[in-house]
C-alpha positions as CSV (number, residue, x, y, z in Angstrom):
1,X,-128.9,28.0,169.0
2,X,-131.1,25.1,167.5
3,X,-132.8,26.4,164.8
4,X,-135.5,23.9,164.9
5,X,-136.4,24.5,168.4
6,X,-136.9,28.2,167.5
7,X,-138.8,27.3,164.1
8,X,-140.7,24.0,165.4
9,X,-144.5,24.7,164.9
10,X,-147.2,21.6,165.7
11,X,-148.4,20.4,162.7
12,X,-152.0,20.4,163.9
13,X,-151.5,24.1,162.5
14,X,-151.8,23.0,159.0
15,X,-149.7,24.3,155.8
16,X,-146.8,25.9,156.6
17,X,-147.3,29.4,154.6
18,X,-145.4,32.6,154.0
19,X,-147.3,36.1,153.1
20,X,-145.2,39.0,152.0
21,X,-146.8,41.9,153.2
22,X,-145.9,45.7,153.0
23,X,-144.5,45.4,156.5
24,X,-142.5,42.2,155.5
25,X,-142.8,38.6,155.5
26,X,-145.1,37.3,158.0
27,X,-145.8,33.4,158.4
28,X,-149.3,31.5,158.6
29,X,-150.7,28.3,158.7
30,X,-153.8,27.2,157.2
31,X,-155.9,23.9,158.2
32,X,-159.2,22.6,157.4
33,X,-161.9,23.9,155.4
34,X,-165.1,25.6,156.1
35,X,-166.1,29.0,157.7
36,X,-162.9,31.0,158.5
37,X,-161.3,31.4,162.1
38,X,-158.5,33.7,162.1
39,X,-156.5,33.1,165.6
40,X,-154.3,36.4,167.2
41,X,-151.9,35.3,169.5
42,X,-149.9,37.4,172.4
43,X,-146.4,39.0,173.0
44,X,-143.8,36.1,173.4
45,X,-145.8,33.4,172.2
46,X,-146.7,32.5,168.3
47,X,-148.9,30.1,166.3
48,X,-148.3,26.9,168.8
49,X,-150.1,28.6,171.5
50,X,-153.4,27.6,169.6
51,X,-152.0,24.2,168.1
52,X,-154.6,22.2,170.6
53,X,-157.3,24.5,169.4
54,X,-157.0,24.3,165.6
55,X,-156.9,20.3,165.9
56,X,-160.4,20.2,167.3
57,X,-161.3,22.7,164.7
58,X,-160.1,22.4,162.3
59,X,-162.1,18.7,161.1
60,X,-165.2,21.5,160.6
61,X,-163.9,25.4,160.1
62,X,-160.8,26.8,158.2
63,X,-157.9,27.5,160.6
64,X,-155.8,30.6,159.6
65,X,-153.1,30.9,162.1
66,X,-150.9,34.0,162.3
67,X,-147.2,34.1,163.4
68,X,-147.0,37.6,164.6
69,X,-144.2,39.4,164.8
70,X,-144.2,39.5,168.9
71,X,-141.3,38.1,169.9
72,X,-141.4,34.8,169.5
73,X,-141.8,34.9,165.5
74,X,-139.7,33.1,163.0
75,X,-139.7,35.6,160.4
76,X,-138.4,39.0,161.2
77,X,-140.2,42.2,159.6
78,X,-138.1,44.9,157.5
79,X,-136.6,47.3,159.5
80,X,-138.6,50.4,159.0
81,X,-142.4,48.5,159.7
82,X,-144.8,49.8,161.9
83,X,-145.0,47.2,164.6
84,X,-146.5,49.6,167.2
85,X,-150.0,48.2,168.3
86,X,-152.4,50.1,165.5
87,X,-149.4,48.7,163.5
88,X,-149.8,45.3,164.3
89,X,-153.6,45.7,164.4
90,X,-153.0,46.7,160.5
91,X,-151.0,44.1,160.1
92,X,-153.3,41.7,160.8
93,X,-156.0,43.0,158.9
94,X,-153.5,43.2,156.0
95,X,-153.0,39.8,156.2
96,X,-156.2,38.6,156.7
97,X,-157.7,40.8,153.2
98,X,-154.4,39.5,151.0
99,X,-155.8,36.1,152.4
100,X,-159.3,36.9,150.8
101,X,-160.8,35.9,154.0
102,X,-164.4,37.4,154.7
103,X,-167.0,36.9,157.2
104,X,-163.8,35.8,159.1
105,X,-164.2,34.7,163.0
106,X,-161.5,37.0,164.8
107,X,-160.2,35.2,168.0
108,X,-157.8,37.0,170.0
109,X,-155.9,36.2,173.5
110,X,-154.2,38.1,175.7
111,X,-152.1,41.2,173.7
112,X,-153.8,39.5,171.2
113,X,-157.2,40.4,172.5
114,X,-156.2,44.4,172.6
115,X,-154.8,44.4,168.8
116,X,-158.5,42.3,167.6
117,X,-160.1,45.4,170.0
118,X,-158.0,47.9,167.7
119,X,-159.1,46.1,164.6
120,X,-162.7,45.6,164.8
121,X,-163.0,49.4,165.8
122,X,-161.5,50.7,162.6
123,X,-161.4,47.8,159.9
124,X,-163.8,45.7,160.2
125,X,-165.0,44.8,157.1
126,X,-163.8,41.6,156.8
127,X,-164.7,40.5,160.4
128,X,-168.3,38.5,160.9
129,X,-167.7,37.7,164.5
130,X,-165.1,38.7,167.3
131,X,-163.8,35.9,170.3
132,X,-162.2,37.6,173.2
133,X,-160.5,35.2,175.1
134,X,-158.9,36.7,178.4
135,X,-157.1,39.5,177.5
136,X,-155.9,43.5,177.9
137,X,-158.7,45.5,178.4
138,X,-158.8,49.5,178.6
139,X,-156.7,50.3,181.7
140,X,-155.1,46.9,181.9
141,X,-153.0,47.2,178.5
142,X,-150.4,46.3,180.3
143,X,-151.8,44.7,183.5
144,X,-150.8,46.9,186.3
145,X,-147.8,44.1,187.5
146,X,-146.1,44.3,184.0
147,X,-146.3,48.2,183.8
148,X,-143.0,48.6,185.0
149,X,-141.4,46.6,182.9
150,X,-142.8,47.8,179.9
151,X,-141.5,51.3,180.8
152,X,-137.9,49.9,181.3
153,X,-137.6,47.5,178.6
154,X,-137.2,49.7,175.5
155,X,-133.7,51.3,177.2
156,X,-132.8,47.9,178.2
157,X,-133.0,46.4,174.7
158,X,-129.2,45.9,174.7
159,X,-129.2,43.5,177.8
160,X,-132.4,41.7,176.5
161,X,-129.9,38.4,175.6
162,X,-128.8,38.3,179.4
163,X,-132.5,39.5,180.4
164,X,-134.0,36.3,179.1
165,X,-131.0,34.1,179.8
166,X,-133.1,32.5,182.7
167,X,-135.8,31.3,180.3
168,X,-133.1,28.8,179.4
169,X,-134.4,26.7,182.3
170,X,-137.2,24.9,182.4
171,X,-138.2,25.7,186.1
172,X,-137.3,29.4,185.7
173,X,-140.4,29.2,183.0
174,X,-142.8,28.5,185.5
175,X,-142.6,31.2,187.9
176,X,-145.8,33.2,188.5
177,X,-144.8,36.4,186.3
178,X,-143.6,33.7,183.4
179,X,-145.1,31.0,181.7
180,X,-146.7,29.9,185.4
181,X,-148.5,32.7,186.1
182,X,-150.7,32.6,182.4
183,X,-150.7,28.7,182.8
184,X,-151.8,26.1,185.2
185,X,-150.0,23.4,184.2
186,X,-146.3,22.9,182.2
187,X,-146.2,23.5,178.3
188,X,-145.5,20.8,176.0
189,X,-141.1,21.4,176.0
190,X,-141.4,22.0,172.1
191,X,-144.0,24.6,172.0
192,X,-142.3,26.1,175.1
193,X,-139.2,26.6,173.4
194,X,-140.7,28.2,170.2
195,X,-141.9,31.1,172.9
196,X,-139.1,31.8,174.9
197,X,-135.8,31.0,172.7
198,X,-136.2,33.7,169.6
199,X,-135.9,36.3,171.7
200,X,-132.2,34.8,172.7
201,X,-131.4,34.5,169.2
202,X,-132.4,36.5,166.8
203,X,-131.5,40.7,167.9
204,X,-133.9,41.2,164.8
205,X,-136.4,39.6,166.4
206,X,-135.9,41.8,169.7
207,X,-136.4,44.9,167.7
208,X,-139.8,43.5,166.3
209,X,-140.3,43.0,170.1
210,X,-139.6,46.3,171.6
211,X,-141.4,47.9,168.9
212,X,-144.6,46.5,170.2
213,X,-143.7,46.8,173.6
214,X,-142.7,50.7,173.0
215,X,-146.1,51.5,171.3
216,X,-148.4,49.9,174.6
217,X,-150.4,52.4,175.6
218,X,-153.8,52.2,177.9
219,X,-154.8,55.6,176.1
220,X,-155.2,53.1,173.1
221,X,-157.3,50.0,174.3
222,X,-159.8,53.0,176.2
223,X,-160.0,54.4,173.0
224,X,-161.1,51.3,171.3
225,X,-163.3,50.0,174.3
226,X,-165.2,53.2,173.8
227,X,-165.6,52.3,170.0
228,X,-166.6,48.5,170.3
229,X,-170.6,49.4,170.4
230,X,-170.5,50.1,166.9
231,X,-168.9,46.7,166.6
232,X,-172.8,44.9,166.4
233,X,-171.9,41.5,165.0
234,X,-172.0,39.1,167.3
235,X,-169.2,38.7,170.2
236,X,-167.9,35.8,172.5
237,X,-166.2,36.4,176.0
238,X,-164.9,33.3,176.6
239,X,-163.1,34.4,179.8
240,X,-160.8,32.0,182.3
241,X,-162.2,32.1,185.9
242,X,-158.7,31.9,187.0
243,X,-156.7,34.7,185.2
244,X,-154.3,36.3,187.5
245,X,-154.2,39.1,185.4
246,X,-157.3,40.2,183.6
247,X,-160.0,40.3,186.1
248,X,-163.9,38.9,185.9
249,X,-164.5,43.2,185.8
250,X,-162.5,43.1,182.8
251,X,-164.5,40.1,180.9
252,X,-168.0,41.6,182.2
253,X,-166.9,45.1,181.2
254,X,-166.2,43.9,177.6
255,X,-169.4,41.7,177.3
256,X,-171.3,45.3,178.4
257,X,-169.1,47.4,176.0
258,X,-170.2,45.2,172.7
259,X,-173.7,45.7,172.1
260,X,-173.8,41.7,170.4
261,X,-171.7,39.9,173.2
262,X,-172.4,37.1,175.3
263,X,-170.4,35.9,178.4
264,X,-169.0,32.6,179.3
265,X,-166.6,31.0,181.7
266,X,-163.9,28.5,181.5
267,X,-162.8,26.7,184.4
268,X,-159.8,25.4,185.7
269,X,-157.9,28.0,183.2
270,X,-155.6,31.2,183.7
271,X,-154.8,33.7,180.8
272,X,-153.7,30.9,177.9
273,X,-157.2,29.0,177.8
274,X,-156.1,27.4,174.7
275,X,-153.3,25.9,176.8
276,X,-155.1,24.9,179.8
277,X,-158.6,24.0,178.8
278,X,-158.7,23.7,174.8
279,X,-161.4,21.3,175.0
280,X,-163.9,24.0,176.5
281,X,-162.5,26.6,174.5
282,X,-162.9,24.8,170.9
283,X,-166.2,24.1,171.9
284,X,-167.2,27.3,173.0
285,X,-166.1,28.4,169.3
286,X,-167.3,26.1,167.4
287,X,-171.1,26.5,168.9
288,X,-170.5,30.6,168.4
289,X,-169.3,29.9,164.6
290,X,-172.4,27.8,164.2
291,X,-175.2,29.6,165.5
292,X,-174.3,33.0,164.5
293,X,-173.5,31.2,160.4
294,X,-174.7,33.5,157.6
295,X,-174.9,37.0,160.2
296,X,-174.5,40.0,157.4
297,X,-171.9,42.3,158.3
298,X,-172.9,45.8,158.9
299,X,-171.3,48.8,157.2
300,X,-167.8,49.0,158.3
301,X,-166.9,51.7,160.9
302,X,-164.8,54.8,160.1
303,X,-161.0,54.3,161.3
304,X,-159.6,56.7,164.0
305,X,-157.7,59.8,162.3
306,X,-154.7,58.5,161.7
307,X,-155.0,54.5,162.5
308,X,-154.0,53.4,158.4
309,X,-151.3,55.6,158.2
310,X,-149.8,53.8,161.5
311,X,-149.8,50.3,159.7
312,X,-150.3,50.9,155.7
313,X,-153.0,49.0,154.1
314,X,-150.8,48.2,151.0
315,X,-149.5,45.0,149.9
316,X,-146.0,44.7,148.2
């Protein structure tokens, strides 16, 4: 399979950077200067999905884009890591102290948006201010129409290859429970491919994948949701009117749950706001970053027993 197609990420991202981590490698990109966003991507989509984002952004804030390892990653993690959802969650906020990053804007999306939930409820010392872009949300982690297929993939792991075949084609991509039902309109081919051909590739990367999938859990994103209002700092819900999975409920639920939050809508937009609507989006962001500047974080929150142990918090 063509490498390049697997490893192509826009160059609106910025440096092209590699952070070894206790869990493994992890790749990150880094573009602009100024206050610090830190973007969280979904399963089976990387760094590209906020590509449009970053170059409106990224002429006034620092960009830190993470490459997660959820399927459509480059990098593969070592065998042994945690990649369980408090896993990733660590992850992340590994990444994110090696990085030296503080007062750091958190901006998470879709699976993305549960694992930022995880995070700012147990280590949130580093985080200023939180973005929740549409995303899982205490019952909805997975949304009800995927729950099936979480529960079956894991023993299916084997057939993934001839599972995912049908990505191959462009107009498979768009069906409603693909790429068209968290889009309204086609991906750019090169960004498209980056999502859906690692999984084809790489059986390394598939093991990454199933880890995460294995480890979703509603039982989790309830128990953050019940934590976020000690999370006081200041919180966006920049929600997509359209969503066909995570419901105006959901992004009104979330806006009551944080005690700092504010609500708005984007238009014309289902799950991947950054895909359909980055205009809105970046602007919503970029007016949040601003007027919230200079907000003193309060004392972190205590983890959930057992939440560093799932993820480690050392660096190799």
């Amino acid at each position: 399979m063509n490498r390049e197609k697997i490893s192509w990420r826009d160059p609106a991202l910025g440096e092209r950077h590699a952070l070894d981590l206790a869990q493994g490698r992890l790749r990150w990109f880094d573009a602009g200067s100024g206050p610090a966003i830190v973007f969280v991507h979904g399963l089976l989509v990387n760094a590209n999905l906020w590509r449009k984002v970053v170059a409106r952004l990224s002429p006034d804030f620092r960009c830190v884009t993470l490459d997660l390892p959820l399927g459509a990653h480059e990098l593969p993690m070592k065998p042994d890591a945690d990649l369980s959802p408090l896993g990733v969650a660590n992850l992340i906020a590994d990444a994110i102290e090696a990085l030296e990053l503080e007062e750091v804007t958190l901006v998470g999306n879709d699976t993305g948006g549960a694992l930022c939930q995880l995070l700012v409820t147990s280590r949130p010392e580093r985080i200023g201010r939180l973005v929740l872009t549409s995303c899982d949300y205490r019952d909805k982690f997975p949304p009800p129409t995927l729950d099936l297929s979480f529960r079956l993939l894991p023993a299916l792991e084997p057939l993934l290859p001839v599972l995912f075949a049908p990505t191959r084609v462009r107009a498979f991509r768009r069906l409603p429970l693909f790429m068209g039902g968290v889009t309204k309109r086609p991906i750019e081919p090169r960004a498209e491919d980056s999502f859906v051909l690692p999984i084809l590739s790489d059986r390394r990367v598939r093991a990454d994948f199933i880890k995460m999938v294995r480890g979703v859990d509603r039982r989790l994103t309830n128990q953050a949701a019940d934590r976020l209002k000690d999370f006081d700092r200041p919180a966006l819900i920049a929600w997509s009117r359209e969503d066909r999975f995570f419901t105006a409920e959901d992004a009104e639920g979330l806006a009551s749950d944080l005690p700092n939050a504010r609500l708005e809508w984007i238009d014309d937009a289902r799950t991947f706001s950054a895909e359909d609507q980055p205009d809105r989006l970046a602007e919503l962001i970029a007016g949040f970053v601003r007027e919230n500047a200079g907000t003193v974080a309060s004392p972190g929150i205590s983890p959930p027993r057992g939440f560093a142990e799932s993820g480690g918090r050392s660096r190799s």
